[in-house]
N, C-alpha and C positions, 0 to 999 in steps of 0.2 A: 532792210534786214535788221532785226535786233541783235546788238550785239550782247555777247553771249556775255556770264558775268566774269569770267575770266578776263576779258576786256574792257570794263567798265572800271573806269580811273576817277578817286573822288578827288576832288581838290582839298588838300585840307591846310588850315591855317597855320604860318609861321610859330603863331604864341604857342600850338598844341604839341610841339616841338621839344619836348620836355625831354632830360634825361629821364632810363627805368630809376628806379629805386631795388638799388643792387640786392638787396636785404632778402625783396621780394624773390628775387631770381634763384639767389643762394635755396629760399625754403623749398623750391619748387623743385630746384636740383636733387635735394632729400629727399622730396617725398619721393620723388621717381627712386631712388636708391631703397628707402621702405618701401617700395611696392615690390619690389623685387626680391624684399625679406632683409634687407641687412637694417642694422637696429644703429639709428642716428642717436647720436647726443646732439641737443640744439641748441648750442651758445650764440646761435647768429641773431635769434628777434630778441627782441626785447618787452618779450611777454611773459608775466609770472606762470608758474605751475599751480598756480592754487585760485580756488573760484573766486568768485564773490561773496563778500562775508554772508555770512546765516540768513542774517537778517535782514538782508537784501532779496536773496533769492524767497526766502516764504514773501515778505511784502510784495512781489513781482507775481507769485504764484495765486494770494489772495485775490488780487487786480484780476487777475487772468481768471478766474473762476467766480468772478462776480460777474461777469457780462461784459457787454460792450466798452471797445478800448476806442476813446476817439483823439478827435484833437485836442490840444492842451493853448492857452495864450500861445502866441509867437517867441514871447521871452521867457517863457518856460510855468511851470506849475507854482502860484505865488507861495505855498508851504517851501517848498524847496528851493526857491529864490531866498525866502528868509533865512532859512537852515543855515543854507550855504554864507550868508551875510553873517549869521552867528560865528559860524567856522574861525573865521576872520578874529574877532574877538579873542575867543577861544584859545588860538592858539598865536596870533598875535599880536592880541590887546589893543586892538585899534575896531572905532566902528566905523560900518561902510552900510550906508541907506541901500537896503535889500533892493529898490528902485535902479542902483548901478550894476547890477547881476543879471547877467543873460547867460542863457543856460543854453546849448551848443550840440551839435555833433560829433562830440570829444574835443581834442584842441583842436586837429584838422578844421571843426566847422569855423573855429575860434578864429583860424588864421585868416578863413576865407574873408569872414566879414570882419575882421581886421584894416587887413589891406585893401580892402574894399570899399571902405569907410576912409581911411587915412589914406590914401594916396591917389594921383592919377596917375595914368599909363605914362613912363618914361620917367617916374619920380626915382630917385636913388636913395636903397634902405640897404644902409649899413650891417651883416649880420657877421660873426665868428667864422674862423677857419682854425681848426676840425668845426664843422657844426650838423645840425641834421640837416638831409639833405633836401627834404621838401620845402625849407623853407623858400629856399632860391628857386626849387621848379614850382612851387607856386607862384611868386613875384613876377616869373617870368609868364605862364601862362595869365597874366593879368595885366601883359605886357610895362611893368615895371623890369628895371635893371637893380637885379641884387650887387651888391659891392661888399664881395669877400674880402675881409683882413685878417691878414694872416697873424696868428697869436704866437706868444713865445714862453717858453718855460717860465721865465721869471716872471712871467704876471698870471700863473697860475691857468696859460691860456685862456685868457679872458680877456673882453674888451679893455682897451684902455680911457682916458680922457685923450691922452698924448696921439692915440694911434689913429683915434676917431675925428678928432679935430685934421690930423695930417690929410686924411680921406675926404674932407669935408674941403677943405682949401685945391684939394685938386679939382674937383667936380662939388658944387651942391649938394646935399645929404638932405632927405627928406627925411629919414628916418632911421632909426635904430633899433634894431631884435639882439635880445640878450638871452639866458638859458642859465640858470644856478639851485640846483645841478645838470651841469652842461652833458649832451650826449653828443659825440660817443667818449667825451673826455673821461666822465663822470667826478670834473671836477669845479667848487664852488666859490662863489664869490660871497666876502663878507662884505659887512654891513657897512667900513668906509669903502672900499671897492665899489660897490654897489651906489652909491651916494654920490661918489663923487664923479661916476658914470653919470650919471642921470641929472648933478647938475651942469655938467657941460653940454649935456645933447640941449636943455632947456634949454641954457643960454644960448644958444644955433638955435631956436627956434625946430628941433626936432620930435617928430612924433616918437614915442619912449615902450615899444612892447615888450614885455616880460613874459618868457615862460616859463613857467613853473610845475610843471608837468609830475617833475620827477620830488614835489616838495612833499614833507615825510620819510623823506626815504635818505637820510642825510646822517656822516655820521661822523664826520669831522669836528664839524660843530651848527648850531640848530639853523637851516635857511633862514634868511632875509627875502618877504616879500618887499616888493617895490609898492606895494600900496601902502604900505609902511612909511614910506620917504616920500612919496606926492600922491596927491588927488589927477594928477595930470597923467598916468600913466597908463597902458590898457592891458590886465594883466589878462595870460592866459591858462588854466589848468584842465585838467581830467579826474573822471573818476576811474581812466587805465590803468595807472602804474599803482598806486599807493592803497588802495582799493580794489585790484584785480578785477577791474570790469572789461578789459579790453573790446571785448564782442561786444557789449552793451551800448558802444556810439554814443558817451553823455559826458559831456564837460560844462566850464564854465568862463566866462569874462568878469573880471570888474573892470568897468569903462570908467572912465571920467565923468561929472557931473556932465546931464545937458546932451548928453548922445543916446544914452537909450532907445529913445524914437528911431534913432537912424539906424541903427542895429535893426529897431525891430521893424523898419519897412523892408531892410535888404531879407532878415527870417521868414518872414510872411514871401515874399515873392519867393527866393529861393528853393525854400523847401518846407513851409508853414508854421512847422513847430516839431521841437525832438519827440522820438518816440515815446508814446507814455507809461508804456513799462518800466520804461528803463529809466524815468525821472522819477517813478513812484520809487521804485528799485535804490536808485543811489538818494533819493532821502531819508529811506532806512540805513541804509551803507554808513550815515555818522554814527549811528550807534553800536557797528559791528569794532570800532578803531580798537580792541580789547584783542579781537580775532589779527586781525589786521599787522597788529606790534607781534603777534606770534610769526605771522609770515616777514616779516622787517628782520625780524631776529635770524628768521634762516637766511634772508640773505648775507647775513655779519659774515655766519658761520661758510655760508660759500665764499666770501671774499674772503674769508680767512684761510682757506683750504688753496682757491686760486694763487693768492700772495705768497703765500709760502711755499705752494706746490711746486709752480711752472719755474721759479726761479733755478730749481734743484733737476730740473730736466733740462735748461738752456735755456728759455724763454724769461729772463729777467729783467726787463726795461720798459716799467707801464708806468702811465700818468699818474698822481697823485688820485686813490680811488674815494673820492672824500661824497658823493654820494650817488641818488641812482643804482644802477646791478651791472657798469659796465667798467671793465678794464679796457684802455686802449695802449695797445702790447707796440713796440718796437721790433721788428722783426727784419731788421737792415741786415741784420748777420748772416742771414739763411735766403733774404730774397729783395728783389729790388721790382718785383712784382707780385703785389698784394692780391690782386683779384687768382692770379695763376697760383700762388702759394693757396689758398683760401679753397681754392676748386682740387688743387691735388690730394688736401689735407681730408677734404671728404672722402673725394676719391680712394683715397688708402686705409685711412681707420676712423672714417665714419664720423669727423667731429666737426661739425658744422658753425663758420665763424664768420664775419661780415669784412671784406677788405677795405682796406682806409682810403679806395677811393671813392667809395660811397662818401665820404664825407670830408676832402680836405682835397682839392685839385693842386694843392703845394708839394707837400708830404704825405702824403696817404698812399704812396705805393711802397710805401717800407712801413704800415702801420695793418694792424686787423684790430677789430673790436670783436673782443668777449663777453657776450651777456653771462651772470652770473643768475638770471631769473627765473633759474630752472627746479627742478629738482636736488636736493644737495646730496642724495645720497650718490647722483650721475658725477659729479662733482668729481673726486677723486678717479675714476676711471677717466672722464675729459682729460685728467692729466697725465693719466699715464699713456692714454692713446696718444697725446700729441707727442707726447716725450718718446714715443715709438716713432713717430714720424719725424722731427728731429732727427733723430738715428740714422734713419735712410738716407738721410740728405739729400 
């Protein structure tokens, strides 16, 4: 007798065992609240309200209306492997042989063939705590062991030399993931922080990934790439944040001298080559950065409305917002459960925010992240509706 599917149990693998990704869960909670007509504000992703520059989308639109869209190289479209090598120059005066650029599925494909490339299964890779949360649920579905350290005010929550060497003397450290500007801190690391990071992981002989996701978007004072400070390092970015391609799935690597190949046998099997709209797309995208500084600018203007706002409701104890579109709020006074404050806060007036144990298994059930990457006019109402919910207690 066939058993019916209702009795049909798949075995599935230990690694696939991954936490959700809360962020996800929070959106999905909204939209079911919008379907039902009630009008969300969305501070919980960390996605701009504004497209992709101009000159992106006609470049994307020409493509599409010229005919057949095929494969492109594995390592990406060589114009836009250059482009992106120019970038580098450009904005931080350093050259990088277009040869080390591989061009990606956003950063997520970045990460994949990252760790892919640098590590075997059971290797231990150092990352931050608050930090984002894929980083560790991918490490693990690749059966690596991420090794959270936990960060502290005075170091601007950033890794240390001091904290990573401690980590490394208990267990082996194969490697180190860093983030400036870090999410959900949204705070940055300078240039001797950064340096002197990076020559301790060397000296342990550790592999050195950099994400730089949210660079551009900085406003403390200007990022520091890591390819700045060595050829040894394997940096990661996108064209999501700072370029508002979110949907578009295209990023980048600079690898190290001498890996390329290896990147691009894991691309080729994996998944071929990135879509080629979206790589004709984002090497128009350098020359929208005109459009781009005008969207930068609105988010000043919403971090300036946030900072000033929510302190004068009750909400006044966030990390230093030095870059990125994210405040991560303190919220100890009102709750000692972030995901349950975070759900009631929709529940009541509609303002959708991300709890901080999406990202810090330490402290993060007294923390929430606010994206500020919305619209700024929503901006001032987020504050008064939470400042209503406050109220209630």
């Amino acid at each position: 007798m066939t058993a019916s599917r209702a009795q049909i149990e798949v075995a599935l693998s230990r690694r696939s065992a991954v936490d959700p990704f809360i962020v996800m869960d929070v959106m999905e909670h909204a939209a079911r609240i919008e379907a039902a007509g009630g009008q969300v504000i969305h501070l919980e992703v960390g996605q701009p309200a504004a497209p992709a520059p101009t000159v992106a989308r006609q470049a994307a639109a020409t493509a599409l209306a010229a005919g057949q869209v095929g494969y492109t190289a594995a390592l990406g479209i060589p114009a836009l492997r250059a482009r992106i090598a120019r970038h580098y120059e450009e904005i931080h005066g350093i050259s990088v042989d277009p040869e080390r650029i591989v061009v990606t599925h956003g950063s997520s494909g970045g990460f994949v063939l990252a760790f892919l490339a640098l590590f075997e299964p059971g290797d231990r890779v150092a990352i931050a705590a608050p930090g984002y949360p894929p980083y560790r649920h991918v490490l693990h579905a690749l059966g690596c062991e991420p090794v959270l350290i936990e960060t502290r005010a005075e170091d601007r929550h950033a890794l240390t030399p001091e904290r990573l060497l401690e980590a490394h003397r208990q267990a082996p450290l194969k490697g180190v993931l860093v983030a400036s500007p870090a999410n959900p801190t949204g705070t940055m690391m300078d240039r001797p922080a950064l340096t002197a990071l990076h020559a301790c992981a060397r000296d342990l002989g550790l592999a050195f990934i950099s994400d730089e996701i949210y660079h551009g978007l900085d406003y403390a004072f200007p990022a520091v790439s890591a390819a700045e400070i060595g050829d040894d390092v394997t940096v990661i970015n996108s064209f999501s944040k700072y370029f508002c391609m979110t949907g578009w799935r295209v990023g980048w690597m600079v690898v190290p001298p001498g890996v390329s190949r290896t990147m691009e046998r894991l691309q080729q099997n994996l998944s071929i080559s990135v879509p080629t709209l979206s790589q004709i797309a984002a090497d128009a995208a350098f020359d929208g950065r005109a459009e781009m500084d005008l969207v930068k600018a609105s988010y000043v203007e919403n971090r300036r409305i946030l900072t000033q706002g929510l302190p004068k409701v009750g909400l006044g104890r966030f990390l230093p917002a030095d870059g990125a579109f994210y405040l991560y709020a303190d919220v100890s006074d009102f709750t000692a459960d972030s995901h349950d404050f975070a759900r009631r806060m929709l529940d009541a007036v509609h303002v959708a925010a991300t709890p901080g144990v999406d990202f810090d298994p330490f402290h993060g059930r007294t923390f929430l992240r606010i994206s500020y990457a919305g619209a700024t006019a929503q901006m001032a109402e987020a504050v008064e509706r939470i400042g209503a919910f406050l109220k209630r207690g």
